[in-house]
C-alpha positions, 0 to 999 in steps of 0.5 A: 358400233361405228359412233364415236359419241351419241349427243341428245338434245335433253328436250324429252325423256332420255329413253326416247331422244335415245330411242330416236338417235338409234332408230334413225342410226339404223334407218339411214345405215350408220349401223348395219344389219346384223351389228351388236348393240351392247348397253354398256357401250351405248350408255357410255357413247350418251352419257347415261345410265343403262335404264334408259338405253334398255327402254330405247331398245325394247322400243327399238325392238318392237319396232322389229328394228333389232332383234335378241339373239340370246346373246346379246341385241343385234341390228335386225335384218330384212329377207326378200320374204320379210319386204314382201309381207311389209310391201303386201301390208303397206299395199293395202294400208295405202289403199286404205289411205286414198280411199279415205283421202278421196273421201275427206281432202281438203280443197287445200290439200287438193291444191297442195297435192297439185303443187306437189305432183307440178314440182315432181313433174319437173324433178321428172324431167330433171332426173333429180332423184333426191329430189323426186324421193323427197317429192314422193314422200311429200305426196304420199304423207299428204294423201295420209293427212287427208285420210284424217286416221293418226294410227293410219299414218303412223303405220304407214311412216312405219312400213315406208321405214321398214321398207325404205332400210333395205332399199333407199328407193326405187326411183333411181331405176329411170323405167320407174322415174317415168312409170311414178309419174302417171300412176301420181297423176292418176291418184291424184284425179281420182282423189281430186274428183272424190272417187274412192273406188278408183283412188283406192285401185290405183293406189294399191296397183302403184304400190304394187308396181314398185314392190315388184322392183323392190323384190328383183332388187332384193332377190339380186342382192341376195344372190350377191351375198 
């Protein structure tokens, strides 16, 4: 495990701050695919008993995060088969979302989502992915506001997760920086205007068009390993 020293800020349980450390440890890289998780170890790196590092990671796994082998926890893998069912269901959760958000928005998340989609516009021109990835995630999670369903959005924070560990994200791909952007553009009138068969297609051909880039990414690395 490539921690030296696993500091929580004791505001809640210990099992879930752990829970928390870990699960973000292995969402932006720190630990790795495939990497061991032994209790003994985590316990000592965070100062506390193994009870709450047992809780973190049964959490953890039924996050599909880590995965038991039988001889020990390991950080879990995603196969090109395994990102194709996250992005299938995620496709059909997003259509949901725009569906509900076309239905039920706000004029104030109208107006946000006009801000939003105005800054993306020029990280756009910009080429600023970092940017343009914060931007996405803004627009998105606020299309999952205005769905006003809570296991909605937490399912979709899920699956982008999930999906986002094998790649960071598509847009430093230049086609697909200029391709977001319409299809942004397009869900948010249909949203604006409270069309909800068209905000529903349009979200679930966008998601579409970036699962496939996902998958010949993921196909291309796995050919390299």
């Amino acid at each position: 495990m490539p921690l030296s020293r696993i500091q929580l800020p004791g505001e809640r349980s210990r099992a879930q701050e752990l829970y928390e450390f870990l699960r973000n440890a292995i969402l932006d890289g720190t630990l790795e695919p495939n990497e061991r998780l032994v209790e003994e170890n985590i316990a000592a790196l965070a100062s506390v008993s193994r009870t709450p590092v047992r809780e973190a990671l049964r959490k953890l796994e039924a996050d599909n995060l880590v995965r038991d082998t039988g001889q020990g926890i390991v950080v879990g893998t995603t196969s090109p088969e395994e990102l194709e069912e996250l992005c299938a269901v995620r496709e059909t959760l997003e259509g949901m979302a725009s569906r509900l958000a076309a239905r039920l928005r706000s004029e104030l998340e109208v107006a946000s989502l006009r801000r939003i989609l105005e800054e993306y516009r020029e990280a756009t021109q910009q080429r600023d992915v970092e940017r343009l990835v914060m931007l996405n995630h803004a627009f998105h999670e606020t299309i999952w506001q205005a769905a006003r369903n809570r296991y909605l959005f937490r399912e979709l924070t899920n699956l982008r997760d999930l999906i986002e560990r094998l790649q960071k994200t598509t847009l430093d791909k230049p086609e697909r920086q200029q391709a977001a952007l319409p299809e942004h553009e397009a869900l948010f009138e249909a949203i604006a205007r409270q069309d909800e068969d068209e905000a529903e297609r349009l979200a679930r051909q966008h998601f579409r068009e970036a699962m496939a880039i996902r998958l010949m990414m993921a196909r291309l690395a796995q050919k390299r390993v």
